[in-house]
C-alpha positions as CSV (number, residue, x, y, z in Angstrom):
1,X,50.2,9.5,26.9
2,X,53.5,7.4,27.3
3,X,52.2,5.1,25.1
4,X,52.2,7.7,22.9
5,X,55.2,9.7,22.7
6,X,57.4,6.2,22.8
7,X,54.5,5.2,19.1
8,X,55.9,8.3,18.1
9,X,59.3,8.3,18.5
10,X,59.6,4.7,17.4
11,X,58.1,5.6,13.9
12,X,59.2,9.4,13.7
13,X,61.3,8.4,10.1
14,X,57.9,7.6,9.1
15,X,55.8,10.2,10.3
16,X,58.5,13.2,9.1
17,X,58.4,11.6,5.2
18,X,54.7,12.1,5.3
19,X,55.0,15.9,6.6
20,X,57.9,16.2,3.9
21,X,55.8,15.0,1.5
22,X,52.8,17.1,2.2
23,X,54.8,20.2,2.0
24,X,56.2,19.4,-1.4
25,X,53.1,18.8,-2.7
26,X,51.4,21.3,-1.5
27,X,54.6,23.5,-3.1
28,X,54.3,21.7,-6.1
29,X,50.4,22.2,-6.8
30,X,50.9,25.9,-5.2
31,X,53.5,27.3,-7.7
32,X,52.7,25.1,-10.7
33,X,49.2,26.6,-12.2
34,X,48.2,23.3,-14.7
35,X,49.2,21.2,-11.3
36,X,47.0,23.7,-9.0
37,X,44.0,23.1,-11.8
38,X,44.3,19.3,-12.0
39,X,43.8,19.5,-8.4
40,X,41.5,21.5,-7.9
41,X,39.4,20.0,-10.6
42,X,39.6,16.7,-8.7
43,X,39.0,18.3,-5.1
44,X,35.7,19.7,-6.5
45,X,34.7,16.3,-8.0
46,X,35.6,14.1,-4.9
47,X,33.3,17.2,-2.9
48,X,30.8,16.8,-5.6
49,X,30.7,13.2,-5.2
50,X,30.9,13.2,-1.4
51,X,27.8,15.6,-1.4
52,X,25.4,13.3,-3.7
53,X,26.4,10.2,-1.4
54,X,25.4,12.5,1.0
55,X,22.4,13.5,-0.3
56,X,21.1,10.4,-1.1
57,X,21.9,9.1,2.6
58,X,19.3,11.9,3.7
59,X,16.9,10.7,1.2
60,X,16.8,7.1,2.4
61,X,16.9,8.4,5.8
62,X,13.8,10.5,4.7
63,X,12.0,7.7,2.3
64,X,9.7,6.8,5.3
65,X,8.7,9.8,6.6
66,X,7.9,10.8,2.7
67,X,6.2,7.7,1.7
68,X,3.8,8.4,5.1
69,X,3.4,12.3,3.5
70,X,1.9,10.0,0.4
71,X,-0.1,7.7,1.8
72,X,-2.0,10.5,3.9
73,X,-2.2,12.7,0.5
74,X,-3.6,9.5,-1.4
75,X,-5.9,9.1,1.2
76,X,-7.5,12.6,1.1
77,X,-7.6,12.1,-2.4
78,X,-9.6,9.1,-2.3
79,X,-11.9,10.8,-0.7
80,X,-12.4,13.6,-2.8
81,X,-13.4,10.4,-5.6
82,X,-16.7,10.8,-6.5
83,X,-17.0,6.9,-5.6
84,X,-16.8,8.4,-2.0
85,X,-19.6,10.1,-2.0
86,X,-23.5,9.5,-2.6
87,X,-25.9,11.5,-4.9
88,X,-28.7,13.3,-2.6
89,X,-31.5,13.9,-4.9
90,X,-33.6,12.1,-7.2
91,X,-35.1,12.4,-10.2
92,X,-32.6,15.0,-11.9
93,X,-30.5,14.0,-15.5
94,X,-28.0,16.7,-14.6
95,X,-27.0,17.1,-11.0
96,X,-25.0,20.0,-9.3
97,X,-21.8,18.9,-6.6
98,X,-23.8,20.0,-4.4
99,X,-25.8,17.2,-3.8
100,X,-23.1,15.0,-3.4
101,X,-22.7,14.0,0.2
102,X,-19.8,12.1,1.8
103,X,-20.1,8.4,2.0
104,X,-16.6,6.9,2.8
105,X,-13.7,8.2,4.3
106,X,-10.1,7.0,4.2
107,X,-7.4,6.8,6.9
108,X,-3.7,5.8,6.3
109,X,-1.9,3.2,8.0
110,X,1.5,1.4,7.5
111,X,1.6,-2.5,7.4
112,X,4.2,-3.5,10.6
113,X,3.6,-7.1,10.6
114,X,2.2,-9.6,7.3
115,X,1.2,-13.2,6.6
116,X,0.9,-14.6,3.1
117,X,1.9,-18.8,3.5
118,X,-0.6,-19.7,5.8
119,X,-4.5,-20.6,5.5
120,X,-5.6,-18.1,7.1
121,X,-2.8,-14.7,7.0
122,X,-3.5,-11.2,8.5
123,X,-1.4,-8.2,8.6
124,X,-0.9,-5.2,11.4
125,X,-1.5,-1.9,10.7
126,X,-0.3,1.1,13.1
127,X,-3.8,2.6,13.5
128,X,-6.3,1.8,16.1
129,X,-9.3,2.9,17.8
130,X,-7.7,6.2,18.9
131,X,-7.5,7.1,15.2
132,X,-11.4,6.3,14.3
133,X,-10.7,2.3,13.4
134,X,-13.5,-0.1,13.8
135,X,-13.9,-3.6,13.8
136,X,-15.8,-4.7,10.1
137,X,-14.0,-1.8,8.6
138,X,-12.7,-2.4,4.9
139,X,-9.1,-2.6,4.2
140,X,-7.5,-1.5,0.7
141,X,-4.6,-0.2,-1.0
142,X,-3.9,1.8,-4.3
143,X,-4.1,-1.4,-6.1
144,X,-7.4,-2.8,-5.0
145,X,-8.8,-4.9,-1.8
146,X,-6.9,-6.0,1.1
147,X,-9.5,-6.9,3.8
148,X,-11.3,-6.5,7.1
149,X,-10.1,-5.1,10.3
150,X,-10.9,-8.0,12.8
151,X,-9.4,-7.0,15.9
152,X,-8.6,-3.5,17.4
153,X,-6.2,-1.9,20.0
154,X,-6.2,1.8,20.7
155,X,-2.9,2.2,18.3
156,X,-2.8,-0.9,15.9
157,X,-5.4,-3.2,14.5
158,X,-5.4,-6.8,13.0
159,X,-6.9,-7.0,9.2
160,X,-8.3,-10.3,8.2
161,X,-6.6,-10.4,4.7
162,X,-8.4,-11.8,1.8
163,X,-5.5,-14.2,1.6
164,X,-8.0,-16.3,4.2
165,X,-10.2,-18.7,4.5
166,X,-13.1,-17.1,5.4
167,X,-12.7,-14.0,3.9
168,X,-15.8,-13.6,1.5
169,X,-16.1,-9.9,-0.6
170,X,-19.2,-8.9,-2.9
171,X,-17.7,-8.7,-6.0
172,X,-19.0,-8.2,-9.5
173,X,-17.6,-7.6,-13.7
174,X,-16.6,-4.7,-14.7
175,X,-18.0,-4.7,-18.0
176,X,-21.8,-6.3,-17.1
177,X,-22.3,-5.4,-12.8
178,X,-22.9,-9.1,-13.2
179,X,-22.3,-9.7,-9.1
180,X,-20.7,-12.9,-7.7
181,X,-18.7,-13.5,-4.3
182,X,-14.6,-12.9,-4.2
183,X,-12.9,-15.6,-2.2
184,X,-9.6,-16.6,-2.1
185,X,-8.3,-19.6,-3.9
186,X,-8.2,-23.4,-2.7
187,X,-4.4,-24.0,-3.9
188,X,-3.3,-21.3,-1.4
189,X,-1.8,-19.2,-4.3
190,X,-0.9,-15.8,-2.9
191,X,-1.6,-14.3,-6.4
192,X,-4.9,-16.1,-7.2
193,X,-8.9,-15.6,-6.0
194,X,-11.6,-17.4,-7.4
195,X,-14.8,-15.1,-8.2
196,X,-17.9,-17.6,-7.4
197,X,-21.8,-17.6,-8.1
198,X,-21.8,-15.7,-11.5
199,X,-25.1,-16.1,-13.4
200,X,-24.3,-18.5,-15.8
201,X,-25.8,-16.3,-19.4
202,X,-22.8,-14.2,-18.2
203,X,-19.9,-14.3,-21.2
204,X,-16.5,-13.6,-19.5
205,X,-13.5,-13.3,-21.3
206,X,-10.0,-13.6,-19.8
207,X,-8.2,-10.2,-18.9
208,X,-12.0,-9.0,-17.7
209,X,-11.9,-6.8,-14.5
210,X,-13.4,-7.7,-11.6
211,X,-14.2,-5.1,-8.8
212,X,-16.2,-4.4,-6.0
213,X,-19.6,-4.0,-6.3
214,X,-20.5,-1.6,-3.9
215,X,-22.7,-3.6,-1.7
216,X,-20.4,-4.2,1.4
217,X,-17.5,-2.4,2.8
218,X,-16.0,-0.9,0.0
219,X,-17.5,1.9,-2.5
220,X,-18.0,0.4,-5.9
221,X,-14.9,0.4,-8.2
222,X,-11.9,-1.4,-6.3
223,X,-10.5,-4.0,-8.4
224,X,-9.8,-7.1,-7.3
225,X,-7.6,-8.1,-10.1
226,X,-8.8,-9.6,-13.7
227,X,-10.0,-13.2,-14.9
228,X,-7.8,-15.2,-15.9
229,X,-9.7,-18.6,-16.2
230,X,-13.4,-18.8,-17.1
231,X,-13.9,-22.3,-16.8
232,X,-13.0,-23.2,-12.9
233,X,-14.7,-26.3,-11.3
234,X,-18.1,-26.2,-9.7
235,X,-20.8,-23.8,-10.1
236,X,-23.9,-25.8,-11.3
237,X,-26.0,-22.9,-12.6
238,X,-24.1,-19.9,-12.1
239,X,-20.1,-19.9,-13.1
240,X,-17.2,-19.7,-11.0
241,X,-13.4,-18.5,-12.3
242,X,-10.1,-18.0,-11.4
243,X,-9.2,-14.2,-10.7
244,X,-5.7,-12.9,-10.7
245,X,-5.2,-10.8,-7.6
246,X,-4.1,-6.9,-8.6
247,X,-2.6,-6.7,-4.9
248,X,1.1,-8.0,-4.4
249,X,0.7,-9.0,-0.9
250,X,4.0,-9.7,-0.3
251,X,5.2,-6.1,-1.0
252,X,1.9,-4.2,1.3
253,X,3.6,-1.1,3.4
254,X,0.7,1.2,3.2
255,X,-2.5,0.8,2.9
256,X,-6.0,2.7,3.4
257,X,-9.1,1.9,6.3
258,X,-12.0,2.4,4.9
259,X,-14.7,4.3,6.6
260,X,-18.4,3.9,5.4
261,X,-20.8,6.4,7.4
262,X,-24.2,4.4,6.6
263,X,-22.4,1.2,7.8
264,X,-24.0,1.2,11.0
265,X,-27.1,2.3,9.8
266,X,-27.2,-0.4,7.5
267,X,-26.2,-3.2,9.6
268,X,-28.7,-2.3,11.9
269,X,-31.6,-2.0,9.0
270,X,-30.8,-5.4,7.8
271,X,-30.4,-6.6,11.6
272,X,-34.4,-6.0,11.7
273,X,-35.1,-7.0,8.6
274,X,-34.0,-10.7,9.7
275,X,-36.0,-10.7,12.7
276,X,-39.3,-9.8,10.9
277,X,-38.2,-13.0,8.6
278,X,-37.7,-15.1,11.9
């Protein structure tokens, strides 16, 4: 407090000009009206500027918690598709919703941790088995296939990425179902796949689509990306080409888990079926 009073009274010249000068301002603006309007007009502009800066602090502040309100939105969505679901009846040209049934089921997550300049690259997600996540579940986001959950914990899970590898998709044209096998490429380009074992009376053209074919993991219809060489080394008699990835992986935040109700029925079909051949 000493300290204080002897700042004060050292600089009290100063400190008694600037409460002089507030009081003739304020006696200038008060009693002058075009003064008083020139200020006011500028309070109310600082105030409105103050208030958007504001405003847009809250909304980055908020960008998170939104983007999370999205991703679980998307997710129900994607399950509303019709790709999600499977058509329980046969032999009928025009069928009713009602015998749709649920295939595939989505669940949100947020990417916390990402690889994409190694051989072999995964990413974290912030779900685990608490929240339904299996190992051999698919992985995608709203711009095609990401990969395989590989390793789970009760809150997060590691996803093999198809940036890997060993990571092997079914895969198949858009325009022709003509089915090969998505793998990534061998130059370790982040943006590049290679779509193998093509029949070779297939005719591709660059700019084709290439999705998944519905065989494994994924429902049929998530795009891989598009060709964008038909003419890549190897093959024999079927073709292989280059595929430019849809998915940025180096910008992933959210992404969906895909949950296929027949997959354990299937795996266990086919489980059976290679014993019988043993």
């Amino acid at each position: 407090m000493r300290n204080l009073w002897i700042f004060i009274s050292r600089y009290n010249a100063f400190f008694l000009f600037l409460i002089f000068e507030g009081i003739g301002l304020f006696i200038y603006v008060k009693y002058n009206s075009f003064q008083q309007a020139t200020f006011i007009n500028s309070a109310n502009q600082l105030t409105g500027y103050s208030y958007a800066r504001v405003n847009e602090l809250q909304s980055y502040i908020s960008l998170r918690e939104e983007n999370e309100k999205l991703a679980s939105a998307n997710a129900q969505l994607r399950g509303e598709l019709k790709s999600a679901f499977y058509i329980d009846t046969l032999g009928k040209r025009k069928v009713n919703d009602t015998v749709y049934k649920q295939q595939y089921v989505y669940i949100p997550a947020r990417v916390i941790n990402n690889s994409i300049n190694r051989r072999n690259n995964y990413l974290t997600i912030n779900r685990g088995g608490d929240d339904g996540i299996k190992k051999g579940q698919g992985v995608i986001c709203a711009q095609g296939v990401v990969g395989i959950v590989m390793f789970v914990g009760p809150h997060m899970s590691v996803v093999r990425s198809l940036l890997h590898k060993d990571s092997k998709f079914s895969a198949m044209l858009a325009s022709n179902k003509a089915i090969g096998s998505m793998v990534w490429s061998d130059d370790l380009d982040p943006h590049k796949g290679l779509l193998l074992d093509v029949t070779n009376n297939i005719k591709p053209h660059v700019g084709e689509l290439v999705v998944t074919s519905g065989y494994s993991l994924f429902p049929a219809g998530i795009p891989y990306g598009k060709v964008s060489n038909t003419h890549a080394k190897g093959g024999g008699f079927f073709l292989n080409m280059e595929i430019a990835l849809s998915v940025d992986f180096s910008k992933l935040q959210y992404v969906d888990v895909v949950i296929d109700k027949f997959a354990e029925e299937q795996a266990g079909l086919e489980a059976q079926e290679k014993k019988d051949e043993q």
